[in-house]
C-alpha positions in Angstrom: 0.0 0.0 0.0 1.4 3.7 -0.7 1.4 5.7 1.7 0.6 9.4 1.5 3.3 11.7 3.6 2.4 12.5 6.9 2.1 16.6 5.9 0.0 16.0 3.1 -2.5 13.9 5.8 -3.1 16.7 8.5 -3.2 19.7 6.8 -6.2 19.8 5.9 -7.5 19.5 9.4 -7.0 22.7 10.7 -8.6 26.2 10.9 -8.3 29.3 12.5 -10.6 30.1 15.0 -13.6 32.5 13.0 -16.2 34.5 13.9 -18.6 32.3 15.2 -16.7 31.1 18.1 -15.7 27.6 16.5 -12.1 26.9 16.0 -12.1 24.2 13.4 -15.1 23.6 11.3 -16.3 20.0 9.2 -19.1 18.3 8.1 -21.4 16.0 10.6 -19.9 13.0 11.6 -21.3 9.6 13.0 -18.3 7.5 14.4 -15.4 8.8 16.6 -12.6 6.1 17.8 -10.2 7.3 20.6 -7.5 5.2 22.7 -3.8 6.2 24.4 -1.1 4.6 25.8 1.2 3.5 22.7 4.8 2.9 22.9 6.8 3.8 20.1 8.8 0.8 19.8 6.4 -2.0 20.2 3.7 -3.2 17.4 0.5 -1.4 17.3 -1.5 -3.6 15.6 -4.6 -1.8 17.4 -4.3 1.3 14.8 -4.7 -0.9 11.9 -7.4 -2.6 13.6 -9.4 0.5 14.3 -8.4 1.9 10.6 -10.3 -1.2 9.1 -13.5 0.7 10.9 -13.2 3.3 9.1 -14.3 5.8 12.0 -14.8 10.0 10.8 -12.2 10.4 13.1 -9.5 9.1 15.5 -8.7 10.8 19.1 -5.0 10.2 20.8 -5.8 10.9 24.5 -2.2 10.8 25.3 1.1 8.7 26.5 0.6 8.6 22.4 4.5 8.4 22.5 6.2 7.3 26.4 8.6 10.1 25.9 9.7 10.7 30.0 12.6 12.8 29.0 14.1 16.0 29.6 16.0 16.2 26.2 14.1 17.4 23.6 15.8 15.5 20.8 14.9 12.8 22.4 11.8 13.7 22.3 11.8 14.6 19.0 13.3 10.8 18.3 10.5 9.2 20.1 7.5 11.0 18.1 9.8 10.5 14.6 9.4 6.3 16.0 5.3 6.7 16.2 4.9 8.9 12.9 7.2 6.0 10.6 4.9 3.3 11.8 2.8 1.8 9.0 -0.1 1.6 11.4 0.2 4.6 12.5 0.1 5.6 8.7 -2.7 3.4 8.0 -4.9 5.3 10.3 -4.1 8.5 9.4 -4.9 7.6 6.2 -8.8 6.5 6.6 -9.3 8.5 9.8 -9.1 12.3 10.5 -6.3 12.2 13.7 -6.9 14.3 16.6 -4.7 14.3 19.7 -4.1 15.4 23.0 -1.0 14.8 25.6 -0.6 12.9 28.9 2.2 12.9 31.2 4.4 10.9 29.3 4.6 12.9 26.0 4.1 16.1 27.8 7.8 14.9 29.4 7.8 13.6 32.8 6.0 11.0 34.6 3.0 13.1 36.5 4.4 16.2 35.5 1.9 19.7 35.3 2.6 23.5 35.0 6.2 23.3 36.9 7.6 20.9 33.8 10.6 23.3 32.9 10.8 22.5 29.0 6.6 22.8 28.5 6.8 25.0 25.8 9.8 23.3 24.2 7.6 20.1 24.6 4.6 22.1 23.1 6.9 23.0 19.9 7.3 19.5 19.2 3.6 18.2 19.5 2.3 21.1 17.6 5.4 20.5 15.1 4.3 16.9 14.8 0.7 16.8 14.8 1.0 19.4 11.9 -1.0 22.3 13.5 -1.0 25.2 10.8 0.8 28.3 11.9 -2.5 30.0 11.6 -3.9 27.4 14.4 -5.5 29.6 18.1 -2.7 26.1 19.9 0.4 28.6 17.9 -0.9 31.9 19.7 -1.4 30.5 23.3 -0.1 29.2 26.3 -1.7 24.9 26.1 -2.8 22.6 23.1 -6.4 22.8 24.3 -8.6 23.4 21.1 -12.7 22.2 19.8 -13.8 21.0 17.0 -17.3 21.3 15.1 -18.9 18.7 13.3 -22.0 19.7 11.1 -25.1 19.0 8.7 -28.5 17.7 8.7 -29.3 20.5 11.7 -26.9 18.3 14.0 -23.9 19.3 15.3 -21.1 17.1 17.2 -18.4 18.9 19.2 -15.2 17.6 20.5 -13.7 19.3 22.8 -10.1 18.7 23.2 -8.5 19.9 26.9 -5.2 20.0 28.2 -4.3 18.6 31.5 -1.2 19.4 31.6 -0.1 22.6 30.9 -1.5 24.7 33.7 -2.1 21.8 36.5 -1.0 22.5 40.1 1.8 19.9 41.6 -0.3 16.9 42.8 -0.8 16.3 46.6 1.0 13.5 48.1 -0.6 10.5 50.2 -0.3 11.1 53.3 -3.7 10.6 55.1 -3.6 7.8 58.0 -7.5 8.2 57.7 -7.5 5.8 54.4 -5.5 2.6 56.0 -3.0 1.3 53.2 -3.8 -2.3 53.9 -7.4 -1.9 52.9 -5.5 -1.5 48.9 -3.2 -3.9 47.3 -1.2 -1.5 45.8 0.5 1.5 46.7 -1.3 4.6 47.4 0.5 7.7 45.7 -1.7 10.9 45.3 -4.5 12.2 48.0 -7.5 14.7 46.9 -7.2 18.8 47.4 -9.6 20.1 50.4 -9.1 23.7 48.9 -10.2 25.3 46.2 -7.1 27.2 45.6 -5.2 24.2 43.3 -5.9 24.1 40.0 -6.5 21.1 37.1 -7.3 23.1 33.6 -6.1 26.7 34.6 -8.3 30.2 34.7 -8.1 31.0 30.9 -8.7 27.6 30.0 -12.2 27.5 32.5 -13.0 30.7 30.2 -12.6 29.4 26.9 -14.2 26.2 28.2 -17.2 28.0 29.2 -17.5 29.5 25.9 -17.7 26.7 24.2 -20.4 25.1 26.4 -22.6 28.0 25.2 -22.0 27.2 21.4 -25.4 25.2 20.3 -24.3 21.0 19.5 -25.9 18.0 20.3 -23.3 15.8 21.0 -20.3 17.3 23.4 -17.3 14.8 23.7 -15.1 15.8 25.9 -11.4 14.6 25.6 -9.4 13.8 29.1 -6.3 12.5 29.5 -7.4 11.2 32.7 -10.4 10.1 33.7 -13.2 12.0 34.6 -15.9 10.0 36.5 -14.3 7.5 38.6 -13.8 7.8 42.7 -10.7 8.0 44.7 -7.6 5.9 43.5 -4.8 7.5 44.7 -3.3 7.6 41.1 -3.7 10.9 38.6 -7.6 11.6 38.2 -9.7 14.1 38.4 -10.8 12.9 41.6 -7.9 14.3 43.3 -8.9 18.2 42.1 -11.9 17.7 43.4 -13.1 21.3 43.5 -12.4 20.9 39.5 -14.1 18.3 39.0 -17.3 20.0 40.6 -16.6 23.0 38.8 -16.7 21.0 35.9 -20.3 19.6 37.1 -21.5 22.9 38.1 -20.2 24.4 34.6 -22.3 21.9 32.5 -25.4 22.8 34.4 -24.5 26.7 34.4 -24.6 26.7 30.7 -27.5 23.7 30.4 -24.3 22.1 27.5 -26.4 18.8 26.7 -24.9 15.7 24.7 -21.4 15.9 27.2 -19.9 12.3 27.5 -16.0 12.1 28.3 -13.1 9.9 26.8 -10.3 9.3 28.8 -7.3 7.5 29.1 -3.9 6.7 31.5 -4.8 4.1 33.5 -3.4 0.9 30.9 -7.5 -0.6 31.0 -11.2 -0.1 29.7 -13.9 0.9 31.3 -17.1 2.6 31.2 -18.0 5.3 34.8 -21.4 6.9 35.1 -21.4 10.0 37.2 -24.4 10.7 39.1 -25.2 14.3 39.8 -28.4 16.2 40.8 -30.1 18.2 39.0 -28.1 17.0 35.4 -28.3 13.9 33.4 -25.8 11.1 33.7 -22.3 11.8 32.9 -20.4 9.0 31.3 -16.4 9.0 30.5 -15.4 5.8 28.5 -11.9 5.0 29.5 -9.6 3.7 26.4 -5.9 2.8 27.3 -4.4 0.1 26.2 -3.2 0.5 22.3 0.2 -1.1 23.3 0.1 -0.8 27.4 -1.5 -3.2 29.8 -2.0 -3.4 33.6 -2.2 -6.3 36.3 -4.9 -5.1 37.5 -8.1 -2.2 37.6 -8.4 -0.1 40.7 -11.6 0.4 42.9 -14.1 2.6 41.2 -17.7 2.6 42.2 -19.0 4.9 39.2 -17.7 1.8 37.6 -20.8 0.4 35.1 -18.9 -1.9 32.3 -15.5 -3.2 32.5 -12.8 -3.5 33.4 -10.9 -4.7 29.9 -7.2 -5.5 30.9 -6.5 -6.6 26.9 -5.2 -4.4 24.1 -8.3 -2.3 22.7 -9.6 1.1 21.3 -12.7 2.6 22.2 -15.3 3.8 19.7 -18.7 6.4 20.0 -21.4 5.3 17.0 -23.8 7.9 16.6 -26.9 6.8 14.7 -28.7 10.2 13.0 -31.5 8.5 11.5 -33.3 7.8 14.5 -35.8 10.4 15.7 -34.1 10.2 19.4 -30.7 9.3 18.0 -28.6 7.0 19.9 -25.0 6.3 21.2 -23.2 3.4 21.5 -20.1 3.5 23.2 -18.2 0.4 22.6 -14.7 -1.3 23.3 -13.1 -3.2 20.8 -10.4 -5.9 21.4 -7.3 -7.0 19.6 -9.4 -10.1 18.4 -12.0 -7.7 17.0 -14.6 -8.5 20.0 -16.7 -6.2 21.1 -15.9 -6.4 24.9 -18.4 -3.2 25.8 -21.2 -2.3 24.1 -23.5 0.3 26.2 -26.3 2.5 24.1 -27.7 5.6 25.2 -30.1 7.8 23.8 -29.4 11.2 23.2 -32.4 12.1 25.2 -30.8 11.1 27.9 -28.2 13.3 28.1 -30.1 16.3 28.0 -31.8 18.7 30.5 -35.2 18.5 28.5 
């Protein structure tokens, strides 16, 4: 198969921010795949898999490259690795390729707004993700952007967020309330009590809210790490609690319906429903496994499908024709088995 180059792929998938509020503009799409966690020297036979699918588009949620590396030629080396793979190729080919960063492209294991070479690190993902020079990510501070998906009088929005750039050092365990030998694992990160730390940053809350109040029906929200699940002592929105809330209290601020998150990190799949009065159900499906694995999944009670400890991508089918459309949010193994399959109408994510 000839492959097309890499510059030729992704730059048509850019546009400046216009009038309208909406930073990048396409027609209405129906299927969104997503997954993280790929190492750059192993097989990732999971691309070419979720190529064959033919999905609108593909989401990187992050660890896309494990770079964990103060030298930025290094870093450079490492995303030169991912962007020669023919996988990696194959899917850019059928899929329009969207991405995010974790912790371990951003450069350090864990690392937030204190990383001293974050705007060298920036250079490089916008450099290789082939953001135009005309893209909002070249003027400011973060790689947080949206996109708009529309047609038919539907509109999907992806919302892509950076937890990186502007996030507060985490807080360390060490709260004898919690007694270690109720875990079987080690307990690394406890949850802020004050409002005063910070996950996404001030100008990013703005921006955020702004494009709550845009008009879509369908609001996926891209998170590095995951959204919905309860205390785990490892990176989560669970340990910014006061973010997290604000995120909740945001959502129902600006009545934004359609919002389900995609998230990654953890080396698993899972599905977590979030309960919250006065809103509707707030689900994040957790893909993170394209070449990464775990022993094990950590307690979560918002936890409603999983846990997949296998290889897989995730996937969002939206099907327009129905007059309540639905969702199904689906995890899809190395073998090509549908491990999850959960399907939600779009009436139920709404305030009506």
């Amino acid at each position: 198969m000839k492959y097309l180059p890499l510059a030729f792929i992704f730059l048509s998938f850019s546009f400046i921010q216009n009038d309208s509020g909406k930073e990048h503009e396409h027609p209405l799409i129906s299927t969104i795949a997503f997954g993280s966690c790929g190492k750059q020297d192993k097989p990732q036979p999971i691309l070419s898999l979720a190529a064959s699918k033919k999905p609108d588009v593909f989401v990187f949620l992050g660890d896309n490259i494990y770079g964990d590396t103060d030298d930025m030629n290094v870093l450079r080396e490492k995303y030169k690795m991912l962007g020669e793979k023919k996988e990696f190729k194959q899917l850019c080919e059928t899929a329009e390729v969207l991405a995010i960063w974790d912790d371990h492209d951003y450069g350090r294991n864990d690392a937030g707004r204190h990383y001293p070479f974050k705007k060298e690190s920036k250079e490089i993902f916008l450099d290789f993700w082939k953001v135009p020079k005309d893209d909002v990510r070249q003027q400011r501070e973060g790689i947080y952007t949206s996109y708009f998906y529309e047609g038919d009088g539907r509109a999907v929005q992806i919302i892509l967020l950076d937890l990186r750039y502007f996030r507060d050092n985490l807080r360390a365990y060490q709260n004898e309330a919690v007694n270690k030998k109720d875990f079987h694992y080690g307990l690394d990160y406890w949850s802020y009590e004050t409002g005063d730390s910070s996950l996404l940053g001030e100008t990013q809350w703005n921006w955020l809210k702004e494009q709550f109040l845009l008009p879509a029906d369908v609001r996926i929200i891209a998170s590095s790490t995951q959204f919905g699940i309860t205390w785990n002592s490892y990176e989560a929105w669970a340990n910014f609690l006061q973010e997290q809330r604000r995120m909740l209290n945001l959502i129902k601020e600006t009545r934004a319906s359609g919002v389900v998150f995609i998230s990654g990190d953890v080396h698993y799949a899972e599905i977590s429903k979030l309960k919250e009065e006065g809103l509707y159900p707030i689900y994040d499906i957790t893909s993170s496994g394209i070449t990464a694995t775990w022993r094990f999944a950590t307690p979560n009670f918002n936890r409603v499908d999983g846990a997949v400890m296998e290889n897989h991508f995730g996937m969002i089918e939206i099907d327009w024709q129905q007059e309540d459309p639905e969702l199904t949010f689906k995890i899809i193994d190395l073998k090509d088995k549908v491990r999850i399959a959960r399907k939600v109408k779009l009436s139920e994510l709404s305030f009506e």
